[in-house]
C-alpha positions as CSV (number, residue, x, y, z in Angstrom):
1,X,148.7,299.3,128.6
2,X,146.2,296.6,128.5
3,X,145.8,294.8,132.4
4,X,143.2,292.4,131.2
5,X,143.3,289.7,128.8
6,X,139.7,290.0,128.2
7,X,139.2,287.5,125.4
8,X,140.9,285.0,127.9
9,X,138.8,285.7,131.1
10,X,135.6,285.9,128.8
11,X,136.6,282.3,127.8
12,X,136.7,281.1,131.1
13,X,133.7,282.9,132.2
14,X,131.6,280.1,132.4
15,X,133.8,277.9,134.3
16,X,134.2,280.7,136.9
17,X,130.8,282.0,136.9
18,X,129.5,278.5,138.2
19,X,131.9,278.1,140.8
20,X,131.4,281.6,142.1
21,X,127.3,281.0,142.5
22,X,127.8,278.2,143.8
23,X,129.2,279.1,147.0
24,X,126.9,279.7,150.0
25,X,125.7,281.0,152.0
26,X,127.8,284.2,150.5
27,X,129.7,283.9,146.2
28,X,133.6,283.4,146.1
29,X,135.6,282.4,143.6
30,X,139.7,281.8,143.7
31,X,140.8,282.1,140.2
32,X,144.3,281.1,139.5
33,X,146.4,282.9,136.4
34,X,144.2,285.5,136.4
35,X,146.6,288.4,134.4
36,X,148.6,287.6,132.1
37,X,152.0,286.0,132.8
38,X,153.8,289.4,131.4
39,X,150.9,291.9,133.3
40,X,151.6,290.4,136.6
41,X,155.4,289.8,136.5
42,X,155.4,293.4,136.0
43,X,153.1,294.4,138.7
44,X,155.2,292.7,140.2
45,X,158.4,294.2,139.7
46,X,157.2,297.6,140.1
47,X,155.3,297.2,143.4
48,X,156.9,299.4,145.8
49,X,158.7,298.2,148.9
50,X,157.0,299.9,152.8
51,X,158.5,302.7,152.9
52,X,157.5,304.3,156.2
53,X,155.6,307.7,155.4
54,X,154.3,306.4,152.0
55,X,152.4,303.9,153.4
56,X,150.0,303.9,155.8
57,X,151.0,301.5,158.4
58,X,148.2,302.1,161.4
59,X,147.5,299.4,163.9
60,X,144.5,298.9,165.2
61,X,143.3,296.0,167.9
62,X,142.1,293.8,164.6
63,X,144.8,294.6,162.6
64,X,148.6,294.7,162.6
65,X,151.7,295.5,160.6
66,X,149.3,296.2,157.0
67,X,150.7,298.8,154.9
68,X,147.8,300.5,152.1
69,X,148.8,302.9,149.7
70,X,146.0,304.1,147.7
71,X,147.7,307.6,146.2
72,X,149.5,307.5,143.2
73,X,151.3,310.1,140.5
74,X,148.4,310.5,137.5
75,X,149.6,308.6,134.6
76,X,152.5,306.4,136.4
77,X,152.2,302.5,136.2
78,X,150.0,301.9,138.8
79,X,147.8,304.6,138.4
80,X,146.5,302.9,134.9
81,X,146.5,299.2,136.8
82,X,143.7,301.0,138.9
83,X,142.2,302.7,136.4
84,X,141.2,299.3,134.2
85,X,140.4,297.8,137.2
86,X,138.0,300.5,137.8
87,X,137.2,300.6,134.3
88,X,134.3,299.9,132.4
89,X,135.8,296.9,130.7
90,X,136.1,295.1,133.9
91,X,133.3,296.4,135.9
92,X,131.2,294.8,132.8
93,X,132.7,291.4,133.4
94,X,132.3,291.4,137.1
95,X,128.4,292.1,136.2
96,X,128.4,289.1,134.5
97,X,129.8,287.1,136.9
98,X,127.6,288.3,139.9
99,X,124.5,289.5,137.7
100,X,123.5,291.9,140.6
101,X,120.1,293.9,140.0
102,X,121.6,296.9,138.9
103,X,125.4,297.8,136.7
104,X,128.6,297.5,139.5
105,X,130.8,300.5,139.6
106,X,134.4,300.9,140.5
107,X,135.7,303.3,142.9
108,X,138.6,305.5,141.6
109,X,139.4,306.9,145.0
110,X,140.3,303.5,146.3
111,X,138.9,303.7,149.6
112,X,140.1,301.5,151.6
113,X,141.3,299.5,148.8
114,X,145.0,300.0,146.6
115,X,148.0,298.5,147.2
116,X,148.0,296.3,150.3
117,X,151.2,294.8,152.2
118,X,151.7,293.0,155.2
119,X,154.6,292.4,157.1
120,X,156.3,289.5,159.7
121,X,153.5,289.1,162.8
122,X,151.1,290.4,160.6
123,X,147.0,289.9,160.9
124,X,143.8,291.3,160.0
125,X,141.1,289.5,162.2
126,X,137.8,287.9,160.6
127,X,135.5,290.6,159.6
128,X,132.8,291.9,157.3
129,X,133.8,295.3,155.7
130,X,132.1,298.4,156.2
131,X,128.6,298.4,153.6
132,X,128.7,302.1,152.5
133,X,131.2,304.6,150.9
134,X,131.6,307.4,153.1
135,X,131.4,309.8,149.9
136,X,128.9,308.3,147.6
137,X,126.8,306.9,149.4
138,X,126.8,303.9,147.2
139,X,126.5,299.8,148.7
140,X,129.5,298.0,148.6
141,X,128.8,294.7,146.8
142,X,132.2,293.0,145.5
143,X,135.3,292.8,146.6
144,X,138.3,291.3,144.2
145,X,142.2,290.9,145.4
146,X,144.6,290.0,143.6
147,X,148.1,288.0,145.0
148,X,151.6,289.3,144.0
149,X,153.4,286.7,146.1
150,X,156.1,284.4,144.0
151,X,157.0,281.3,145.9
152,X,154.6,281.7,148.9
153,X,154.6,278.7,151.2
154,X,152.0,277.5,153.5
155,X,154.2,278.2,156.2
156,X,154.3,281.7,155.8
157,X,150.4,282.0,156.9
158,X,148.5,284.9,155.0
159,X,145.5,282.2,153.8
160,X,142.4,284.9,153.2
161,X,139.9,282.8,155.2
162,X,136.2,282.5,154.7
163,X,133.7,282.1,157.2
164,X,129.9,281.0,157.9
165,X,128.3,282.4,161.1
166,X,125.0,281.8,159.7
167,X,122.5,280.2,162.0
168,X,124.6,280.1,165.0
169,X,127.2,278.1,162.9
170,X,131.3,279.0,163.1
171,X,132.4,277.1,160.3
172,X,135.6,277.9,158.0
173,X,134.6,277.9,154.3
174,X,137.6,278.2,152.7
175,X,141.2,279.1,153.2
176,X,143.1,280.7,150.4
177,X,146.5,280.7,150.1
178,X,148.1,284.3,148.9
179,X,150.3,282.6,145.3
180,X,151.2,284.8,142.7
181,X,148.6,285.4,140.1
182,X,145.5,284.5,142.5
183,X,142.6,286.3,142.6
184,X,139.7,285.9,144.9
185,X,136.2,287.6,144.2
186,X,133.6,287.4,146.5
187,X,130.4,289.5,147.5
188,X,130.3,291.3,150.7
189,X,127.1,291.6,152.6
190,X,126.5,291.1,156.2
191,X,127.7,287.9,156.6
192,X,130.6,287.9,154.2
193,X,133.2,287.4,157.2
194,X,136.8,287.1,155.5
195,X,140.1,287.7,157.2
196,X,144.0,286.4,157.6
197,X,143.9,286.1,161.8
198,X,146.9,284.2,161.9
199,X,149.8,286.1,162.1
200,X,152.2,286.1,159.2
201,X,155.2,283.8,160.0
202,X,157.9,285.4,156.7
203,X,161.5,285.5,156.5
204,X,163.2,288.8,156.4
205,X,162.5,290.7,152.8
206,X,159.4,288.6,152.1
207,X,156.1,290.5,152.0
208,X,152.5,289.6,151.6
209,X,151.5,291.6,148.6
210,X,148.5,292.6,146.8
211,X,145.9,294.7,145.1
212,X,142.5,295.3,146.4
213,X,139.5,296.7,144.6
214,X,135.7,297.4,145.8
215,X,133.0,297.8,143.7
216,X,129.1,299.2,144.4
217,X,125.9,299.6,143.3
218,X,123.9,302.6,144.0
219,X,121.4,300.7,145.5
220,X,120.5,296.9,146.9
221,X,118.0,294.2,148.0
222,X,116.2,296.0,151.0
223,X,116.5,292.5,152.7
224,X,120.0,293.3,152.8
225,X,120.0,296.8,153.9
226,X,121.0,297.7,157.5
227,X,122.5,301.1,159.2
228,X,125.6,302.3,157.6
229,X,128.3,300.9,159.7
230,X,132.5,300.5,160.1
231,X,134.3,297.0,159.8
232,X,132.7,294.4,162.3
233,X,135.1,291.7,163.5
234,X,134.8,288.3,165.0
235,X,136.9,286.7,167.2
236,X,137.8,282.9,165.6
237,X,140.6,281.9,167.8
238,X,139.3,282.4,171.1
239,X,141.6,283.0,174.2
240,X,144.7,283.4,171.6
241,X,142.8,285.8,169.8
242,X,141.9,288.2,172.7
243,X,145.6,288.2,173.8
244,X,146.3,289.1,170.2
245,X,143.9,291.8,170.0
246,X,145.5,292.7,173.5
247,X,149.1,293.1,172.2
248,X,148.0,294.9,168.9
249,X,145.9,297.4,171.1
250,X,149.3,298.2,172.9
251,X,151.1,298.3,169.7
252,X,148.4,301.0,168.7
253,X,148.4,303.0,171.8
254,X,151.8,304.2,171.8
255,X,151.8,304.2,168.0
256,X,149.4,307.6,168.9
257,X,151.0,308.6,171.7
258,X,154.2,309.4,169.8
259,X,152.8,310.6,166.9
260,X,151.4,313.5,169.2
């Protein structure tokens, strides 16, 4: 099974590229359509409902109600959507679009990364993602989503919101709705902050859906090196956001206390 139209997405390179590098002060690019109609209708279809014990569905004061799943049965469906994503193919195109020093590489592990899914109240706060792979060692450079979300309305929250705290500044970039068939690609770096802080507002049965992927480089810029560190969040919502983070840190507490 092909994922990629390739022919298609090297068409539209150059349209992309240019919108991606011109972003500042960190690259992004939303690209809509970005598998083909068939590829992503049947991601779509065969994306598994939460399924408490498959998922892992840990809260943490920055994040609640998001379901990963990163484990799947060698050779099933989702398995080879991860492998091209990983794969060569891809990882060459994404070098084109970023032209970073040195080749990007995909991470079969999917740490961190997989399937994601977020339920009613859910949030992930602002943040900037942690910078190196706990087992290679490698700097994470590049991180691409892609939506599964048919008929997604504003109202349902979810937007993946960019931010600039360059300089002292607290300014949104962006704020990208979750549709069907999106994907957003942007660098990570220190000041890459990204996040959906507002809690997800969805009917019953509807899901925020999607498929994450990091890529690295075995080295980078030393101006951008720093210590190895976790996630880093900010707080964008002020005295709502603290009694958010206060609720969710609850949530999480007794989430451990009777899993003892």
């Amino acid at each position: 099974m092909k994922v990629f139209d390739i022919e298609s997405l090297n068409n539209r390179l150059p349209e992309i590229k240019a919108d991606f590098q011109s972003k500042k002060p960190f690259r992004y690019v939303a690209i809509d359509n970005f598998l083909p109609e068939e590829i992503a209708n049947e991601i779509h279809d065969n994306y598994p409902s939460v399924v408490f014990g498959e998922w892992d569905g840990t809260t943490y004061l920055d994040q609640k109600n998001k379901f990963q799943k990163s484990k799947f049965e060698s050779g099933s469906f989702m398995q080879n959507v991860f492998d091209e994503l990983n794969g060569e193919v891809f990882c060459n195109w994404l070098d084109r679009l970023a032209e970073f020093e040195e080749p990007l590489m995909g991470d079969p592990d999917l740490f961190g990364g997989g399937l994601h899914q977020s339920i009613n109240g859910a949030f992930l706060n602002v943040h900037v993602d942690y910078n190196i792979h706990p087992k290679t060692k490698y700097h994470r450079r590049l991180n691409a989503i892609i939506y599964l979300n048919k008929n997604w309305k504003d109202e349902y929250q979810g937007h993946n919101e960019l931010w600039d705290f360059t300089e002292g500044k607290k300014v949104m970039l962006d704020r990208v709705s979750p549709i069907f068939n999106r994907c957003v690609i942007f660098e990570t770096n220190e000041i890459s902050f990204h996040g959906h802080p507002t809690p997800l507002n969805t009917p019953q049965g509807v899901t925020r859906k999607s498929l994450a992927t990091y890529y690295y480089t075995k080295d980078r810029p030393e101006h951008e090196k720093v210590s190895d560190h976790n996630t880093i969040y900010k707080n964008t919502e002020g005295t709502t956001g603290q009694l958010k983070r206060l609720i969710s840190g609850g949530k999480a507490f007794f989430e451990r206390i009777f899993k003892k």
